[in-house]
Structures are given as C-alpha cells and as structure tokens.
DRENDO-1510 file (C-alpha; in Angstrom, 1 decimal, always signed):
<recs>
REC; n; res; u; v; w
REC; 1; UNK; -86.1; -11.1; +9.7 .
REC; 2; UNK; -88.7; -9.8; +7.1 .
REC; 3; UNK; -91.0; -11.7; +4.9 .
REC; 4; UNK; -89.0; -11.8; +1.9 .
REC; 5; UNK; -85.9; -12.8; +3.6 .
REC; 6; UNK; -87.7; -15.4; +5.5 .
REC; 7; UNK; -89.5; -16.8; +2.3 .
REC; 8; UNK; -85.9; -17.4; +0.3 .
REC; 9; UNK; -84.2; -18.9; +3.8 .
REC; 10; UNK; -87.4; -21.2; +3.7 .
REC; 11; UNK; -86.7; -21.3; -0.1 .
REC; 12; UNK; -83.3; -22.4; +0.3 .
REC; 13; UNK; -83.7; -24.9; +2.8 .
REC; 14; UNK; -86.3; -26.7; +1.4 .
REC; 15; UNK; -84.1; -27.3; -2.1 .
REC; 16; UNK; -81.4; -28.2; -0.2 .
REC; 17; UNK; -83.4; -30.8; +1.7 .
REC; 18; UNK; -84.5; -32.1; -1.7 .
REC; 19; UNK; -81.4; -32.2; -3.6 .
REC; 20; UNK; -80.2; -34.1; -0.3 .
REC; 21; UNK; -82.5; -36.6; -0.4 .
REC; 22; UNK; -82.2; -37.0; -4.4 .
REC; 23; UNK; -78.7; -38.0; -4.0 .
REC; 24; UNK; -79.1; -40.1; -1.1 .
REC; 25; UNK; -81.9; -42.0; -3.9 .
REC; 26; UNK; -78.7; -42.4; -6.3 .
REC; 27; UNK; -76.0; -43.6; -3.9 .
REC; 28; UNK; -74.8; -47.3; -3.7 .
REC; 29; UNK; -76.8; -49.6; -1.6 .
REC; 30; UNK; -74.7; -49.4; +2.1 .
REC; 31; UNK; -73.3; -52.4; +3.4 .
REC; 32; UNK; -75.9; -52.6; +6.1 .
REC; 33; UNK; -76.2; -51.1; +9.9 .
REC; 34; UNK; -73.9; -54.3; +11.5 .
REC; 35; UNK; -71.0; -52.7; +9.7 .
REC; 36; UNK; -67.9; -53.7; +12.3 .
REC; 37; UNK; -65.9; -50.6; +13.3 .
REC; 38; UNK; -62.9; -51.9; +12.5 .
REC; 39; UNK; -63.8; -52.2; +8.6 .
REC; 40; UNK; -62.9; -49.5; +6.7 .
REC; 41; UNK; -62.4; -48.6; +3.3 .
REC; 42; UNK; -59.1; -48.7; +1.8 .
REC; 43; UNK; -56.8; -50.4; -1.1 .
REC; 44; UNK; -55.6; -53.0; +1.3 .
REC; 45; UNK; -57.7; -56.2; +2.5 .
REC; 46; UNK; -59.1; -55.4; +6.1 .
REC; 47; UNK; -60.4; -58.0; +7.9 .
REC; 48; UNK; -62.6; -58.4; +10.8 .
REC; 49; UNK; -60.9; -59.2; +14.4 .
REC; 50; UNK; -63.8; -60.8; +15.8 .
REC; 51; UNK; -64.8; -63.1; +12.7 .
REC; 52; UNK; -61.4; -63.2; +10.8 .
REC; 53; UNK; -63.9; -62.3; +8.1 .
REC; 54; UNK; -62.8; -60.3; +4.8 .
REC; 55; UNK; -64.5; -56.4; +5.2 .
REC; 56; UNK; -66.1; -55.9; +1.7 .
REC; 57; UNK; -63.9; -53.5; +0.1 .
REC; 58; UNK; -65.6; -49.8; -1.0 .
REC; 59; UNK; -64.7; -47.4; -3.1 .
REC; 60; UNK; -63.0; -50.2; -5.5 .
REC; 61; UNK; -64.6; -48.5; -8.9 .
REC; 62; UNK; -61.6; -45.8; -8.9 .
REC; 63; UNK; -58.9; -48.4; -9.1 .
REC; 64; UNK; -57.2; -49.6; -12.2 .
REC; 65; UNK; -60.1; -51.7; -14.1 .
REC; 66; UNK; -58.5; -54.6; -15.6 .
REC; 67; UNK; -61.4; -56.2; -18.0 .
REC; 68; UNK; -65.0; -57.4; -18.5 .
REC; 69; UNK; -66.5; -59.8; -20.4 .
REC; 70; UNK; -70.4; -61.1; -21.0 .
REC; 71; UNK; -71.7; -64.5; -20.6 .
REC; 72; UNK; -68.0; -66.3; -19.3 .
REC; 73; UNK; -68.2; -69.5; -18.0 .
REC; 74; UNK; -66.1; -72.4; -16.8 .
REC; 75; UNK; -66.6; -75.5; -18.8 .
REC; 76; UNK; -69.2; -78.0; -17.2 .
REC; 77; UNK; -66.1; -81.1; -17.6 .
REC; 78; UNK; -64.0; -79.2; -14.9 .
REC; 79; UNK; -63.7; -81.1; -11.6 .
REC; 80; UNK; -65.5; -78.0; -9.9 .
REC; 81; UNK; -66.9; -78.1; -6.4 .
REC; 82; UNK; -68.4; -74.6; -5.9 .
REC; 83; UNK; -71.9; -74.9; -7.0 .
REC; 84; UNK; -72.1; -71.4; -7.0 .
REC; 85; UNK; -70.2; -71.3; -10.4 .
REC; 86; UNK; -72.4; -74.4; -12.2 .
REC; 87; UNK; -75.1; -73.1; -11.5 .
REC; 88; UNK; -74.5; -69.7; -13.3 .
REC; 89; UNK; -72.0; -71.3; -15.7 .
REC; 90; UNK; -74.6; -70.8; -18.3 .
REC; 91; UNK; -76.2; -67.0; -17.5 .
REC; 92; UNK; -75.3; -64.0; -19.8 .
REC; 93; UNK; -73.7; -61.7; -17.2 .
REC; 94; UNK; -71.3; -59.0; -17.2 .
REC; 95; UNK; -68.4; -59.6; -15.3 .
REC; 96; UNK; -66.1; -56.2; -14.3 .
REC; 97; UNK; -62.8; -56.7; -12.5 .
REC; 98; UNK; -60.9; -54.1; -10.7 .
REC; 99; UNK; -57.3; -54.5; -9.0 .
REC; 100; UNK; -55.6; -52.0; -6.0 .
REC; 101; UNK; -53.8; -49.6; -7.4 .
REC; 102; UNK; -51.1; -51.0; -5.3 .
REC; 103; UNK; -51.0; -54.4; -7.0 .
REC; 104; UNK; -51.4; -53.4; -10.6 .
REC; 105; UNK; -47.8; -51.0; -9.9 .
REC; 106; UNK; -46.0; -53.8; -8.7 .
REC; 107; UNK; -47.4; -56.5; -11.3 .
REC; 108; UNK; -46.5; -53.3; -14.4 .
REC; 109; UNK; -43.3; -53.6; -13.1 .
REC; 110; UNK; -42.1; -56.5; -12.2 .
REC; 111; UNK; -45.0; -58.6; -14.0 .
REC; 112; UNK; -45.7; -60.5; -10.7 .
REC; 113; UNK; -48.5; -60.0; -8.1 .
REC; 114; UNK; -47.5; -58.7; -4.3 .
REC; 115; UNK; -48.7; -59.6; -1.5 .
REC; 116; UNK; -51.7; -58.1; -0.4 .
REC; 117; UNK; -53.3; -57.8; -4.2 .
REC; 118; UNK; -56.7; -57.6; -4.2 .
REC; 119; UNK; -59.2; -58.4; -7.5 .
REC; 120; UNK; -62.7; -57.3; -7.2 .
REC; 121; UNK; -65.5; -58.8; -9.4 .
REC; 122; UNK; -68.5; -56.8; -10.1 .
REC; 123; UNK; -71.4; -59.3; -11.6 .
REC; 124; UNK; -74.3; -56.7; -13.4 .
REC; 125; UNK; -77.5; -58.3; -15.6 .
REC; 126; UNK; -76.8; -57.6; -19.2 .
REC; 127; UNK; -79.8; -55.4; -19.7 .
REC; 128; UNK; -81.6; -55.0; -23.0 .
REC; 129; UNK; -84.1; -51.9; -22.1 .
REC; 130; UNK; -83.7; -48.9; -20.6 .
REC; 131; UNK; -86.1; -45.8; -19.5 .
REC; 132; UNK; -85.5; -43.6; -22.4 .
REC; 133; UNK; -86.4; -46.8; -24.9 .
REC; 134; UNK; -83.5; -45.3; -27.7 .
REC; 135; UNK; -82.0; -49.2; -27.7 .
REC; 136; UNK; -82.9; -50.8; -30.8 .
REC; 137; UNK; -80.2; -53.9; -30.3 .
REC; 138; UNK; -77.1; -54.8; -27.5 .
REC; 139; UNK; -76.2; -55.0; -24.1 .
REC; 140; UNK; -75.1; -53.2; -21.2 .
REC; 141; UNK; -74.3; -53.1; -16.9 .
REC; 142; UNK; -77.9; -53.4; -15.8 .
REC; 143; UNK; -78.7; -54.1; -12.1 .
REC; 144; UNK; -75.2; -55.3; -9.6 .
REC; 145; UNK; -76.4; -58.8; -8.8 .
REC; 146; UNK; -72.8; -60.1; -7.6 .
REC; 147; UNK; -69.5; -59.1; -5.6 .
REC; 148; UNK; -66.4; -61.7; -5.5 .
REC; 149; UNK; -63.1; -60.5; -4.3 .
REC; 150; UNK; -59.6; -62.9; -4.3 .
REC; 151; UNK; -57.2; -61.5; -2.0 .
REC; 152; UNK; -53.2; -62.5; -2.1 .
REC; 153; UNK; -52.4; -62.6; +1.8 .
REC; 154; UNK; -50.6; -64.9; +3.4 .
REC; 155; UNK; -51.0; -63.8; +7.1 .
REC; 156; UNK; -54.4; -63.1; +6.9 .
REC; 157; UNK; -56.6; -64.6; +9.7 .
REC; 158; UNK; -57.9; -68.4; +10.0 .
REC; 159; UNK; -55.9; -71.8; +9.1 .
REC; 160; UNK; -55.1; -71.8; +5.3 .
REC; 161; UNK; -52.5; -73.6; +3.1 .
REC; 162; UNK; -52.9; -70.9; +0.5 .
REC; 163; UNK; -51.9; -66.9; -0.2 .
REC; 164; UNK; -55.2; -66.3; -2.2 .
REC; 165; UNK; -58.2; -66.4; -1.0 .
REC; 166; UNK; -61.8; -66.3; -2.5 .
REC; 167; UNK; -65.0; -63.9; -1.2 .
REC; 168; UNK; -68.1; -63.6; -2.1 .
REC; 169; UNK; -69.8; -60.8; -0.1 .
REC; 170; UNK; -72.8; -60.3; -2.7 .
REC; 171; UNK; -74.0; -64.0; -3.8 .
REC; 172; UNK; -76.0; -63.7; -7.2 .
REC; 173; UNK; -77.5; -67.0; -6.4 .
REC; 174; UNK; -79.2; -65.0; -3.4 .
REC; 175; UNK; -82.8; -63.4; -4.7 .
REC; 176; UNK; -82.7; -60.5; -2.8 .
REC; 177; UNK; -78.4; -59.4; -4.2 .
REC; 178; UNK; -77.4; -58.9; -0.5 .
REC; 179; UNK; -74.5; -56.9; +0.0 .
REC; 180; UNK; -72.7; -58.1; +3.3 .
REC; 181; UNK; -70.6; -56.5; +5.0 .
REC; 182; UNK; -68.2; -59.2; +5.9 .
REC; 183; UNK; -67.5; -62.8; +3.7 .
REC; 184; UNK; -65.7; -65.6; +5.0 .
REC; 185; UNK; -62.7; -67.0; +3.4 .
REC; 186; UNK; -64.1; -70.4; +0.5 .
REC; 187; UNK; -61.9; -73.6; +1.2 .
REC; 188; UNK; -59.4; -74.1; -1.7 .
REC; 189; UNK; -60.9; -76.8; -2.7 .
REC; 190; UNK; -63.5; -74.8; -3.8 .
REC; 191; UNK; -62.1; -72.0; -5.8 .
REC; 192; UNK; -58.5; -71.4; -4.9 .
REC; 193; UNK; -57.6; -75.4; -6.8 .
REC; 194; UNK; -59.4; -74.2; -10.0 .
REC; 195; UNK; -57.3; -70.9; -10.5 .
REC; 196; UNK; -54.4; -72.2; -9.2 .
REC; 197; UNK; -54.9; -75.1; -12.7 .
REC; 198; UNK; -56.2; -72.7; -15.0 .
REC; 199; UNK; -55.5; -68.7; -14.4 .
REC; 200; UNK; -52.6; -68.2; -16.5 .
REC; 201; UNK; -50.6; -66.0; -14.2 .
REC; 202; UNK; -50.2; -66.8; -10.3 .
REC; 203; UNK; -53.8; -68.3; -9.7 .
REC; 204; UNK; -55.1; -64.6; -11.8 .
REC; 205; UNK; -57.4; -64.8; -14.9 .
REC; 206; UNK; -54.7; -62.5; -16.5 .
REC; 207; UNK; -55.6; -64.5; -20.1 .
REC; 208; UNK; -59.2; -62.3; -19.6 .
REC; 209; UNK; -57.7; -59.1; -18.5 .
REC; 210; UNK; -55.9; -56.9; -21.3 .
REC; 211; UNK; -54.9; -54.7; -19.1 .
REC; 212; UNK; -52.8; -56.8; -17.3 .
REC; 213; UNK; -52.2; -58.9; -20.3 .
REC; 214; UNK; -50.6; -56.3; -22.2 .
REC; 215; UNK; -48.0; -55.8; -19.7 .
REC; 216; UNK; -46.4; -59.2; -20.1 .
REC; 217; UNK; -46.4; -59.0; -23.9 .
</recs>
C-alpha cells in the first residue's frame, strides 16, 4: 500500500472511530450490565423468570403517544399511600405517556383496553434554558428524571388480586435518575386503588389523554 492510500485508510478509520464514539455520547442511558437475558425489547410486558420482576420496556418512544401535561398532581385530600406521589404532588414536571401499538388498536376499536396493554410514563424537568440561550420565556422536556409503566396482565407472575399493575423502574425521588432494568410489581393499595377510583376509563387516566379521549367521543 503506498503512502497516499495508507494516509486516507488511516483517514477513514480515524472519522469513523469518531463519529462512533459521538453517537455512542448521544444514545439513551442503557439499562445497566445486570440486564437478565431473558428481557428483551418488545410491545408486550416481559417479565423476569427469576424475580417475577417487570423488564423495563425499550424502544417505547415509537408507539402511539397518547398525552403530556406539566405540573399534574393528585390532590393532597386523596386517601393516597404511595409517598412517592405526595411528595412530587407539587413539582412542575412534564409527564409523556405512550401505549403499545397493540393496545391503542384494540381500545380505537372497541373502546376497551386488552389484556396485556401497556402505558409508559416518561417524567422530564420542565427546563427554562438551553445552550443556544434563544428562550426568552416557556417550557420544555429537559433532563428524563422518571419512568412508570402500568401493565393490564392478569397471568403475570407473583400473587395479585388485580389485572394492572404499577412499575416504577426510574424513581424521580432517587438523586442519581436510575434506570433499572427490572421493577417489581407496587401493592394495589398503593397505586392500583387510586386509578381504579379516579381514571375515568378501566383504571386509565383516559380524561388526560386526547388521544384516547377522542376515540370515545
């Protein structure tokens, strides 16, 4: 190999090496090396064999986003017992909800939710300042400090009374925002008692979502 072909193969390998490691600085925080094998991604709730533990769903920005809202909180009179919610009830965050693709078909046409629906809650600051400084007043998604995900299953793993279930893989309570790769199920006392009371469609916030509101109009 001459020089010149040899300088552009060095050329070439050295920008591809730095793109590489410029989009590995831009990709989503993984869900950590003690991944277990069996949890993949997918529009369908997997679950952990050893742990009975919900797999943190990926890839769940592509399907069918149902609502946001800022600063949304339960009222401090409900009977609550998750802690978790009372102490946030008051912070101005974004909430973003995304449902299977699976789920919202069924629910568009028969206005009910099926079995195995899943609902994934994204919780991001609302940040006022950004690095190009062209804001001179709002809001918008800054850093992902939260992950919930409610999951219709009857025969998934673990003594329940229920069909949903309530996750919380990324606690915004936790300083650090981490992202685990497996949540156990809350007890319905906890979270599954308050939507069953209040969501205005099968235990689903559907009165926040006009997505899914729409369809039942």
């Amino acid at each position: 190999m001459n020089n010149a072909k040899h300088r552009a193969w060095r050329f070439s390998a050295n920008l591809l090496a730095i793109t590489a490691l410029g989009w590995s600085m831009l990709a989503p925080p993984a869900l950590g090396q003690n991944k277990p094998p069996a949890c993949q991604s997918g529009t369908v709730p997997v679950y952990d064999p050893a742990s009975g533990e919900l797999c943190t769903p990926s890839g769940f920005e592509t399907w069918v986003f149902v609502g946001s809202n800022l600063g949304l909180a339960y009222k401090h009179t409900l009977p609550l017992t998750n802690a978790r919610e009372n102490a946030h009830a008051d912070a101005q965050v974004f909430h973003n909800i995304y449902i299977n693709p699976e789920a919202y078909a069924h629910f568009r046409d028969t206005h009910e939710f099926p079995e195995l629906t899943m609902l994934v809650m994204e919780v991001f600051t609302a940040a006022d300042k950004e690095p190009k400084g062209v804001l001179s007043a709002g809001v918008y998604d800054g850093e992902r400090i939260g992950l919930q995900v409610a999951v219709k299953n009857s025969n998934r793993p673990g003594p329940h009374d229920k069909p949903w279930a309530y996750y919380i893989p990324q606690d915004l309570s936790d300083p650090n925002h981490t992202l685990s790769p497996t949540s156990p199920a809350f007890p319905d006392s906890a979270c599954e008692t308050c939507h069953q009371a209040h969501a205005s469609k099968d235990n689903v916030w559907v009165q926040f979502y006009p997505t899914l509101r729409k369809l039942l109009q």
